[in-house]
N, C-alpha and C positions, 0 to 999 in steps of 0.2 A: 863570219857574220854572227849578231848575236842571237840567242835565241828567243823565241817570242811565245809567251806564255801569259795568258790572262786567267787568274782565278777567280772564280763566282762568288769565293766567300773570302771572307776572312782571314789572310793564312798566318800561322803562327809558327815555333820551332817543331812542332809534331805535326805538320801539317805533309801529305806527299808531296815531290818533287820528282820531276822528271830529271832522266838522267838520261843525256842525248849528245851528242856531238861526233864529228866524222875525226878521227885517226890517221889515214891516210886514205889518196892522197891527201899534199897540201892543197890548200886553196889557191887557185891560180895556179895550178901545175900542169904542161902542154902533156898527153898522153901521144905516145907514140909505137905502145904496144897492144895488141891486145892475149890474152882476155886481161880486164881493169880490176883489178881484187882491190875491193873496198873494206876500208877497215873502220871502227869505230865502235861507238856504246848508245844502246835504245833500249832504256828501261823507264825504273822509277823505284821510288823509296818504298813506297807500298799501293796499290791499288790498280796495278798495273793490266792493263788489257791487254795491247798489241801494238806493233810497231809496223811502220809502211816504210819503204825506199822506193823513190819517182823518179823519174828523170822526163826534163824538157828538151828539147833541140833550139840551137837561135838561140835567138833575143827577146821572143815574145810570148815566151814561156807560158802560154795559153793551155797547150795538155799535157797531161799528166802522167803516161802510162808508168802502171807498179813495175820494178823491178823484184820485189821481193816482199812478203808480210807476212808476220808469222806470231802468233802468241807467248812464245819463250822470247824473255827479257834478255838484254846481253847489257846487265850492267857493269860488268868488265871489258878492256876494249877486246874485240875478236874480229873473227873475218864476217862480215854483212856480207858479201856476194861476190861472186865471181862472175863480170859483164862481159859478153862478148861483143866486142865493135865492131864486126866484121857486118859492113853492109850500109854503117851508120856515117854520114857527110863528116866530113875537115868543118871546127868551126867550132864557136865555144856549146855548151851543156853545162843545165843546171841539173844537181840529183840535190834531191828533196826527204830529208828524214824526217819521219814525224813518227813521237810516242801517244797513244790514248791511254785516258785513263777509264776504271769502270761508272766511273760518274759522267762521264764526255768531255773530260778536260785533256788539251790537245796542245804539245812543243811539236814545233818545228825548227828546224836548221837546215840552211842551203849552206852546199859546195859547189863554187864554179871554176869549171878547168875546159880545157881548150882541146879535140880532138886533130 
């Protein structure tokens, strides 16, 4: 999915950019183990605040709880989390990465895979 990024101002080539996107797994991949090691990159160019990882249940991706947030940037790809499913229903799930910046400019990226 792509990701979705609105600036306030202006942006030009020295302007920051978020640097976000999930690693593994793929999109659409059915998990069948647990714990789900999530890999990926949540940074930014410069002015970086914090990164959040969410996840939904279903279809109606209504809440949101963190899996993980943390103020060090991984703008290299690395391991984002180690999930354990154990408890969690058969059935698809969206995880939700979003990077802030110190101004409150905000990417997110969804991955959807199937428990």
């Amino acid at each position: 999915d792509p990701v979705f990024f609105m600036p306030d101002t202006i942006c030009d080539e020295n302007s920051p950019r978020p640097i976000l996107g999930f690693t593994d797994p793929p999109e659409g991949a059915t998990i069948s183990s647990s714990p789900l090691e999530i890999f990926g990159r949540a940074g930014a160019t410069d002015e970086f605040k914090d990164w959040i990882l969410e996840y939904s249940i279903g279809s109606s991706l209504g809440y949101w709880p963190d899996l993980a947030q943390t103020n060090n940037p991984a703008n290299e790809p690395e391991r984002l989390y180690s999930w354990d499913l154990e408890g969690l229903p058969n059935g698809p799930v969206t995880l939700r990465l979003s990077t802030r910046s110190q101004r409150g400019g905000k990417a997110i990226v969804e991955l959807h895979l199937n428990l």
